[in-house]
N, C-alpha and C positions, 0 to 999 in steps of 0.2 A: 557504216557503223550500225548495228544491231539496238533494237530498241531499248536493251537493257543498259547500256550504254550512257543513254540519255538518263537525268538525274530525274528522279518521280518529282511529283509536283506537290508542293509542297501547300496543304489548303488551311483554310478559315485561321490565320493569322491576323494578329492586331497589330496597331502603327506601333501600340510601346514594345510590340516583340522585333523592333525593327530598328537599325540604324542607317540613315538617310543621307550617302555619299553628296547624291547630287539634290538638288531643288525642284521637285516634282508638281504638276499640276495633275490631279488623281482624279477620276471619277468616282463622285460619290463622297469625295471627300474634299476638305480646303488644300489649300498649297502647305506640300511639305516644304518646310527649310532643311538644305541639306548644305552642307560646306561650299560645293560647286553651282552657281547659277550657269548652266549652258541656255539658257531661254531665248529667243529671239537671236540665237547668234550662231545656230546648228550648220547651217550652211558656208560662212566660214572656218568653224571646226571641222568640219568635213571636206574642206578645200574644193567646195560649189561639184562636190563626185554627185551626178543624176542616180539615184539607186533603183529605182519605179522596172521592178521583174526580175531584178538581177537577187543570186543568191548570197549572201554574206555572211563571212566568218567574221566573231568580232573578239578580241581577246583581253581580257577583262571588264566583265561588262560595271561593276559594282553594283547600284541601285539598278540601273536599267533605262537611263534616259536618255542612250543613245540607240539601245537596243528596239525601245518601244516607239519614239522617232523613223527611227528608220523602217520597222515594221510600215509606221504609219506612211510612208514617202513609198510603200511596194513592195517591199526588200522581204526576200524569207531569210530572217535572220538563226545563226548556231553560234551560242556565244558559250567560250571557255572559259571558266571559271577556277580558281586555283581550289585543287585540292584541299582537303580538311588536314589531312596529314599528307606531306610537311607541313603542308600552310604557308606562312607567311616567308618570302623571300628574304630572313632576315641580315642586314650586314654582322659579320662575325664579330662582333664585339667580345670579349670575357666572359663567361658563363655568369660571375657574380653581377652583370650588368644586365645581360638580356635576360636570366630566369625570370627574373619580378616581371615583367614585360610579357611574355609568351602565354600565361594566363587569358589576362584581359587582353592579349590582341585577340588569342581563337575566338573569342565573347563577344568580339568586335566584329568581328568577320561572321561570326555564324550571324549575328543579327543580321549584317549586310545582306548575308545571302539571303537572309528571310526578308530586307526591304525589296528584291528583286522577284521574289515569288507573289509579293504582294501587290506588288503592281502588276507582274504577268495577270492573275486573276482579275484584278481591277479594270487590266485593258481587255481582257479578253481576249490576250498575246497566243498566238501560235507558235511565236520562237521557240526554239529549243537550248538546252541548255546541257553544258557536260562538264564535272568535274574532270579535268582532266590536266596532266603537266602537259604548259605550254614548250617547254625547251624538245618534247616528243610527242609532238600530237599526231593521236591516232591514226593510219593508215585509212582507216574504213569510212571517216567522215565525209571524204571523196574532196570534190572540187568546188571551188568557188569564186565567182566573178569579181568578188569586190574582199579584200582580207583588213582590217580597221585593226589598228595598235594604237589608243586614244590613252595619251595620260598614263601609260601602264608600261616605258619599259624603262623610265626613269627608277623603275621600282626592281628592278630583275638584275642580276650580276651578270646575265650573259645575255645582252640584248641582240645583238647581232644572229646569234644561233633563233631567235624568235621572228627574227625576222626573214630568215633562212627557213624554216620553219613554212611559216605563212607563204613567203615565194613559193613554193614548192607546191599548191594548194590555189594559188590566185592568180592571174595576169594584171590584175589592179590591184596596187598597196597602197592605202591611207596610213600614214603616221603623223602623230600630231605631241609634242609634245610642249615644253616650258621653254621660252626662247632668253638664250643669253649674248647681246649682240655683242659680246666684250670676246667671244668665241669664234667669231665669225672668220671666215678668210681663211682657216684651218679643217683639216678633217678628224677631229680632236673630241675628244671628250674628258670634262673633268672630273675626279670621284669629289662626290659630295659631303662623306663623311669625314670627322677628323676625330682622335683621341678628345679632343677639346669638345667640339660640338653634340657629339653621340646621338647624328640622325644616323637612328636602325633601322628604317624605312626606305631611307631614298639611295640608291648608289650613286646615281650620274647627273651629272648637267653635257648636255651635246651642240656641238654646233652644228648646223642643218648639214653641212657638207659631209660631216661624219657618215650618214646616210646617204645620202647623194652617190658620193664616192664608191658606195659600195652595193649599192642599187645597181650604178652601173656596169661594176663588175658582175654583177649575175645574169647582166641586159636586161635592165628596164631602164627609162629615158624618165627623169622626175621632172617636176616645176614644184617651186616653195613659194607660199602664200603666207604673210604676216599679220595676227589679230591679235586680240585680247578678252580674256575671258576674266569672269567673275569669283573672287573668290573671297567668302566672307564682308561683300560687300564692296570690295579689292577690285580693279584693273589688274589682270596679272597677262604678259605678252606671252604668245606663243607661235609657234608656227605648226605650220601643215605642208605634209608635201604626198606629194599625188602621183604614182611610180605605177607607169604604164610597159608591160613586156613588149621590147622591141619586135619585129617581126620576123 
């Protein structure tokens, strides 16, 4: 991928120009609160993957506090970030529904992207960063040891092409998302939205086999790891599974 490619860097922003996915510890600054506390629990979300020289693709990064983690554990991290336009992967609801909406998400999301530049500068981050669509990422980005799908394909209509995607790119796949053990024993996923509920955000709840299953169809050999992460001051379960190309 050509350096143009790569999203310019985005300088001397402030926290108010920022919206704060995850709960950050910043240099120079106090602890952000962001929705998601990963703190002290990184190496279960990353299903205990050694990252220390290896190169990683990470696909949505948000804030950045798996990005700049993993920076810190070795890792040369490229994280792909969703385009400005489309943007948001949103579920098709009615137009008279989602218009109101599509406003303050881009608003929402350009802050995001300006809390993940804010911290690149703050860390002093090397990563790289590309808008780019995840359902056809770039040719020219080349290859990568370690490819991380964290919490982001519960959010995409067509996860599996993302994950197909990444295979194509990595011999190690991290995915991690929201565990629903009511799923389990199945290769199944369920949509999350209904006419009633009107989540325009989330598509799917998965059972880990849904993955599994189909990992191995491509040849890689998974294990799945059971934790819990913090949200909003929440225990929320999830799982990790860690998908090695057979040889």
């Amino acid at each position: 991928m050509s350096e143009q490619v790569y999203a310019a860097p985005r300088r001397g922003l402030r926290i108010d120009d920022c919206h704060f996915y995850h709960t950050m510890d910043i240099p120079g600054h106090a602890t952000i609160r962001g929705d998601w506390d990963l703190r002290g629990r990184l190496d279960s979300y990353l299903g205990l993957e050694s990252l220390a020289g290896k190169r990683v693709l990470e696909i949505g990064p948000a804030s950045g506090f798996l990005t700049f983690e993993m920076e810190r554990q070795g890792a040369a991290v490229t994280a792909i970030e969703v385009q400005d336009d489309p943007g948001w992967d949103f579920v098709p609801f009615p137009p008279a529904f989602l218009e109101p909406l599509q406003g303050p998400r881009r608003e929402v999301m350009h802050r995001l992207k300006n809390s993940w530049w804010f911290c690149h500068e703050a860390f002093r981050s090397n990563a790289r960063l590309a808008y780019a669509n995840a359902y056809d990422l770039p040719d020219g980005i080349g290859r990568f040891d370690v490819a991380v799908m964290a919490a982001v394909l519960l959010h995409t209509r067509a996860p599996l092409q993302i994950v197909e995607q990444c295979a194509r790119r990595a011999d190690t796949l991290v995915i991690t998302d929201v565990h629903f053990a009511d799923l389990e024993g199945s290769a199944c996923c369920r949509l999350e939205p209904t006419a009633e509920n009107g989540h325009w955000d989330t598509w799917w709840q998965f059972s880990t086999k849904f993955f599994t299953q189909f990992l191995k169809v491509m040849g890689f050999q998974a294990t799945v790891t059971t934790h819990s992460q913090m949200l909003s001051g929440n225990p929320v379960p999830f799982f990790t599974i860690v998908a090695r190309r057979r040889p």
